[in-house]
C-alpha positions in Angstrom: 1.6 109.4 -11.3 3.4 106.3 -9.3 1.3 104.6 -7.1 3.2 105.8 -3.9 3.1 109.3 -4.7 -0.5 109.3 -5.4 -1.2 107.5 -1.9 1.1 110.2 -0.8 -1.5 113.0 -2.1 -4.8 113.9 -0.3 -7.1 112.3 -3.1 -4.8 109.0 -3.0 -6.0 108.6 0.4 -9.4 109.4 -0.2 -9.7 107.0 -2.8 -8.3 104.2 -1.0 -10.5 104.8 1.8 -13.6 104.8 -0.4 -12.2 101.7 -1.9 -12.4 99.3 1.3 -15.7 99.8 2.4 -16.3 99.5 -1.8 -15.3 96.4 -1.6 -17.4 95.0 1.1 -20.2 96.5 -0.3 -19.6 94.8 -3.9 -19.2 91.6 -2.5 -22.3 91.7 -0.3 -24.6 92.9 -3.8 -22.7 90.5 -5.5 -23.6 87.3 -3.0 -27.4 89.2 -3.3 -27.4 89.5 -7.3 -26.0 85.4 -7.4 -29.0 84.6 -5.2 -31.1 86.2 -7.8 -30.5 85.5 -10.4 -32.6 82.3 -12.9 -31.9 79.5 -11.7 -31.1 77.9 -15.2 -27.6 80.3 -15.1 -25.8 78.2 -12.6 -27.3 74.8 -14.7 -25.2 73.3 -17.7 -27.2 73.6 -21.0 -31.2 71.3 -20.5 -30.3 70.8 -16.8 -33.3 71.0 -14.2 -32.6 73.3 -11.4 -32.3 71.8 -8.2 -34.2 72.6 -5.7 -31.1 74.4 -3.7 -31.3 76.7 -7.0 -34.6 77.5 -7.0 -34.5 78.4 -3.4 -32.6 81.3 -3.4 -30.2 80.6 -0.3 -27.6 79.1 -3.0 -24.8 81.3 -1.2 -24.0 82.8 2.7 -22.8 85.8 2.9 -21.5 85.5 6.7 -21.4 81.7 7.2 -19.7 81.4 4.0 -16.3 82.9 2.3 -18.3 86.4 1.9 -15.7 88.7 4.3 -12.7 86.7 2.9 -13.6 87.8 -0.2 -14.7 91.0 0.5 -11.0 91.6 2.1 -10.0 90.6 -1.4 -12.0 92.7 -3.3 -11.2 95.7 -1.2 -7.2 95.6 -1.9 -7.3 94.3 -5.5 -9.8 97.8 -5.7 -6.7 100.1 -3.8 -4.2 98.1 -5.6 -6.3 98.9 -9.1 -7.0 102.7 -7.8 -3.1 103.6 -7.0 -1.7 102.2 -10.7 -4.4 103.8 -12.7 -4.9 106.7 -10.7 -4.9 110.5 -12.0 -6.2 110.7 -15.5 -7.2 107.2 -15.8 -9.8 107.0 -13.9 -12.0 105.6 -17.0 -9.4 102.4 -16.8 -9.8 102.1 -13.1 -13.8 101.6 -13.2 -13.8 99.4 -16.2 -11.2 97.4 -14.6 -13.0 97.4 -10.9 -16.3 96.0 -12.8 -14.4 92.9 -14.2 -12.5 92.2 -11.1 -16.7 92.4 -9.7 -17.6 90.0 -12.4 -14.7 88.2 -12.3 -15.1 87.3 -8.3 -18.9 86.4 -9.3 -17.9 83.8 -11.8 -15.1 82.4 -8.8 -17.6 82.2 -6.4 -20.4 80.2 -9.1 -17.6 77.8 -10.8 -16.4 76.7 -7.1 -19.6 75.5 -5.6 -21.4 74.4 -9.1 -19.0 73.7 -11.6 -20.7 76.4 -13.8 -19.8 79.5 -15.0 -22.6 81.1 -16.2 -22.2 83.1 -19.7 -24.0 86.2 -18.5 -20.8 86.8 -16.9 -18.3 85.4 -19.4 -20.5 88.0 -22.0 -19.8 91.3 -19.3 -16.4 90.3 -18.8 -16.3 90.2 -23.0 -17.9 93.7 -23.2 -15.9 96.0 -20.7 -12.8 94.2 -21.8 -14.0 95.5 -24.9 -14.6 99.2 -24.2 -11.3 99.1 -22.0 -9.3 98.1 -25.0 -10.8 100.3 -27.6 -10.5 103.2 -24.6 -6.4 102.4 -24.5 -6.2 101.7 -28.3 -8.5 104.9 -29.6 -7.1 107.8 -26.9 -3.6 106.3 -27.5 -2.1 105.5 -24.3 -1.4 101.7 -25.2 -1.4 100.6 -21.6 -3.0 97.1 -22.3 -2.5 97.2 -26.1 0.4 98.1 -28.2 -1.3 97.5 -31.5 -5.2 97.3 -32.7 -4.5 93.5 -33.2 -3.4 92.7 -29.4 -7.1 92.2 -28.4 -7.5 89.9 -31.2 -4.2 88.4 -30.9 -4.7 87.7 -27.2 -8.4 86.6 -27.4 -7.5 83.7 -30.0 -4.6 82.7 -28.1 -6.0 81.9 -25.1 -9.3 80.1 -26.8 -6.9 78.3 -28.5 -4.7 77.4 -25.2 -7.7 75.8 -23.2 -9.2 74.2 -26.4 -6.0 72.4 -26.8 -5.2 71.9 -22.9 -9.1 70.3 -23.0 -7.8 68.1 -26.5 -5.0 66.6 -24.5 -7.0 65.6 -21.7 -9.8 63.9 -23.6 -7.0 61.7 -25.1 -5.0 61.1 -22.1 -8.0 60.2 -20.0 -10.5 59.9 -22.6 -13.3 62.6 -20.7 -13.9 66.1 -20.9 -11.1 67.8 -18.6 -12.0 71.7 -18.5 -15.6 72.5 -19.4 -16.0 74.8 -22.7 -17.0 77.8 -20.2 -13.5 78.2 -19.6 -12.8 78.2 -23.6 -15.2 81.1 -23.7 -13.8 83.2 -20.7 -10.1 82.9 -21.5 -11.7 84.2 -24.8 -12.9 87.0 -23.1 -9.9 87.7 -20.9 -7.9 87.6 -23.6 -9.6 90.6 -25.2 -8.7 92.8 -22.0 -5.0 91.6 -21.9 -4.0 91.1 -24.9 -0.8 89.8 -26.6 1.4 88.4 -24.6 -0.7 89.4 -22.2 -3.0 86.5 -22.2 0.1 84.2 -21.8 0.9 85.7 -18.5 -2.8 85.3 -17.3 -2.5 81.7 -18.3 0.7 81.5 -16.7 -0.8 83.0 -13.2 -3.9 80.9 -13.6 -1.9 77.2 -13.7 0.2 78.2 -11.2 -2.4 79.3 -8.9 -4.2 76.2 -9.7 -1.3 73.7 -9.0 -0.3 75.6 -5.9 -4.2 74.6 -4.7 -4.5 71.7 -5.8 -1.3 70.5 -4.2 -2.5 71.9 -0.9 -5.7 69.8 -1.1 -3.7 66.8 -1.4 -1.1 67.7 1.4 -4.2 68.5 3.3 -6.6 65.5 2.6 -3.3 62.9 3.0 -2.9 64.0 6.4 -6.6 64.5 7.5 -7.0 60.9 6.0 -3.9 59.4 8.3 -5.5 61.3 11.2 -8.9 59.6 10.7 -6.9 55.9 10.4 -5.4 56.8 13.9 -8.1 57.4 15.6 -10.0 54.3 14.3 -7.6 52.3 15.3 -7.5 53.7 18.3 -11.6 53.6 18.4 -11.5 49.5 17.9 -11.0 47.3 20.8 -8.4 44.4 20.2 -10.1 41.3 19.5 -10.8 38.6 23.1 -11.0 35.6 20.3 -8.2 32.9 20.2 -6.1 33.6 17.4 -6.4 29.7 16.6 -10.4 29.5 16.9 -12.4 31.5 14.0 -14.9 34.2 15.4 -18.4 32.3 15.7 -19.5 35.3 13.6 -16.8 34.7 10.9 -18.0 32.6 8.0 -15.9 32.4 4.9 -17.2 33.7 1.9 -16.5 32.7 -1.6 -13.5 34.2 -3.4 -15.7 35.3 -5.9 -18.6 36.8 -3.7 -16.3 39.1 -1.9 -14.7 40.3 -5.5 -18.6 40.9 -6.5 -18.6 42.7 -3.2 -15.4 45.0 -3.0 -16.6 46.1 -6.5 -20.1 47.3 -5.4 -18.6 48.8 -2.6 -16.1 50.9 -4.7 -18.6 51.4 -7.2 -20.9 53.2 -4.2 -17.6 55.0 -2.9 -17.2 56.3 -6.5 -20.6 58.1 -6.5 -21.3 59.2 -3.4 -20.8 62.9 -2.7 -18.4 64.6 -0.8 -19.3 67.1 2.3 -20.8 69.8 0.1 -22.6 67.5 -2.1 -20.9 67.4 -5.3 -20.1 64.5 -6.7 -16.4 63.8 -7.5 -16.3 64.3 -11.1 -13.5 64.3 -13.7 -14.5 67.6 -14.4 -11.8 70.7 -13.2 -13.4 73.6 -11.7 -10.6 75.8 -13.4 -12.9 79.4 -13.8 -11.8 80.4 -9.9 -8.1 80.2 -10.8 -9.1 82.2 -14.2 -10.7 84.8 -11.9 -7.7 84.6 -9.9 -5.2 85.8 -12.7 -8.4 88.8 -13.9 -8.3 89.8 -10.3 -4.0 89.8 -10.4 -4.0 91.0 -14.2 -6.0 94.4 -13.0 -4.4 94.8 -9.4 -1.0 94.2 -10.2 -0.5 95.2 -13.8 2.8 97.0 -13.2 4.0 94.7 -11.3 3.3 91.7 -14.0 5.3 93.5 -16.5 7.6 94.6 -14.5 8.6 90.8 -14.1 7.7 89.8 -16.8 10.4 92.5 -18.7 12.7 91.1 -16.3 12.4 87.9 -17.6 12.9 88.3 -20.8 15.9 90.1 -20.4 17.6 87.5 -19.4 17.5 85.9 -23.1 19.0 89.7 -24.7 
C-alpha cells in the first residue's frame, strides 16, 4: 500500500501516533542503556576508562541533544512505518531496531570518537535477518539477488579501507578509524548492491555539508572574538618614539623558542568539550545518518536514484 493511502486508513494513523511517543521513549532508554553500559565499550582497544566513563553521567538526556534526537527518531519511525506498512510489518521492526542502534552509535562516535562493536555486531545481525527475510519470502525489496548482501558488505569495507589508505599517504596518520571499516561492513549487508554506494554517497555528503558549516561557523565566531578584543584593549599613552619601560627586547632566537612552545601548547590543549583536536574524523554519526535515511526514506532513494541513471539510457 502507498504511504499516503495507508496514512489515509484508520491503522495508518494509529501507527503513526504510536510511533512519536516511540520515539521519545527509544531515545530516553537509549541515553539510559549508553550510561550503562562497561565502560571499556566507549574506550579504543587497552585504553583506561576515564573517570567521566566510569561515572555513569557520560550523556544528558535534557541538557543535552536528547529531545532533538528523539524528534528525529520519531519521524524516521512514521517515515519507516508508512513505506513498509501492511504486510511488512516484520521489515518495519527490524528496520526501527537499526535506526535505534544506529542513533546509539551517532550519539557514542560524536562525543568519544568510539563506536563501540557491540553495536556495529547488532547492526550486522538484523541487517542479517532483514535480508535473508527479503531474499527467502521473495519480495526483493533490499535485495535483488542472494549475492547483494555480500556484494554490498565487501564494497563498502573496501570503500573506507581505501578512503583510510589515501589518507595515511596524503597526511601520513590514520584518517577514519577501523570502526567505521567494520560498520560500513555491516550496513552494507542491509543495503546491498548498489545500495551501499548510495549510503556512502549520503554519508559524505552529509559529512561535507557539516563540516563546512563548522568552518563558516568557527570563521565568523573567531572574527567576532578579534572585535571585541580590540575593542577590550585600551590604546597605548606611550610616545610612539620612547620604548614601553616594560618593553625589553628579546633575542630573535628566544622568541622563535617561544612562539613554538606556545603553538606546541595551542596544539594540545582541548577544545570546550574536552577532546583534544586530533587528526582522527569522527565519521560513524554521518554513517548513522545515511542508516537512519536508508530505512526512512527508501522509496524515495530509489526513486532518485532511478532517475539518475536514466539520464545515461
Amino acid at each position: 500500500m502507498q504511504p499516503f493511502d495507508y496514512l489515509n486508513t484508520t491503522t495508518g494513523l494509529i501507527w503513526t501516533v504510536i510511533c512519536i511517543p516511540s520515539g521519545f521513549l527509544l531515545t530516553a532508554l537509549g541515553y539510559l542503556l549508553l550510561n550503562r553500559i562497561p565502560a571499556t565499550w566507549l574506550c579504543d582497544y587497552n585504553e583506561t576508562p576515564s573517570e567521566e566513563l566510569l561515572s555513569g553521567k557520560r550523556f544528558r538526556y535534557l541538557r543535552g541533544w536528547g529531545i532533538p534526537i528523539s524528534i528525529v527518531m520519531s519521524v524516521c519511525l512514521v517515515l519507516c512505518r508508512l513505506q513498509f506498512n501492511k504486510g511488512y510489518t516484520i521489515y518495519f521492526i527490524l528496520l526501527s531496531l537499526i535506526i535505534f542502534t544506529g542513533i546509539l552509535i551517532a550519539i557514542s562516535d560524536f562525543k568519544y570518537q568510539i563506536i563501540p562493536d557491540q553495536f556495529t555486531i547488532a547492526i550486522g545481525i538484523l541487517a542479517l535477518a532483514v535480508s535473508v527475510y527479503d531474499l527467502v519470502r521473495g519480495f526483493h525489496i533490499l535485495h535483488s539477488a542472494w549475492w547483494s548482501p555480500l556484494a554490498g558488505a565487501g564494497i563498502g569495507a573496501a570503500v573506507m579501507i581505501l578512503i583510510d589508505l589515501i589518507g595515511m599517504l596524503v597526511y601520513h596518520r590514520e584518517g577514519m578509524g577501523f570502526g567505521d571499516v567494520k560498520l560500513f561492513f555491516a550496513v552494507g549487508i542491509l543495503t546491498g548492491f548498489p545500495g551501499t554506494i548510495y549510503a556512502f554517497i549520503i554519508s559524505i555528503l552529509t559529512a561535507t555539508v557539516c563540516f563546512v558549516l563548522v568552518i563558516a561557523v568557527s570563521k565568523i565566531l573567531h572574527r567576532n572574538d578579534e572585535a571585541q578584543t580590540d575593542e577590550a584593549v585600551p590604546a597605548s599613552e606611550t610616545p610612539e618614539d620612547e620604548p614601553a619601560p616594560e618593553q625589553q627586547t628579546q633575542p630573535e632566537d628566544k622568541k622563535d623558542d617561544e612562539a613554538a612552545e606556545d603553538t606546541e601548547q595551542a596544539s594540545e590543549e582541548p577544545d570546550e568539550k574536552g577532546v583534544g583536536f586530533t587528526s582522527y574524523l569522527a565519521f560513524g554519526p554521518y554513517i548513522a545518518i545515511a542508516i537512519c535515511a536508508y530505512c526512512a526514506l527508501f522509496d524515495a532513494i530509489q526513486y532518485l536514484a532511478g532517475l539518475y541513471l536514466h539520464l545515461f539510457n
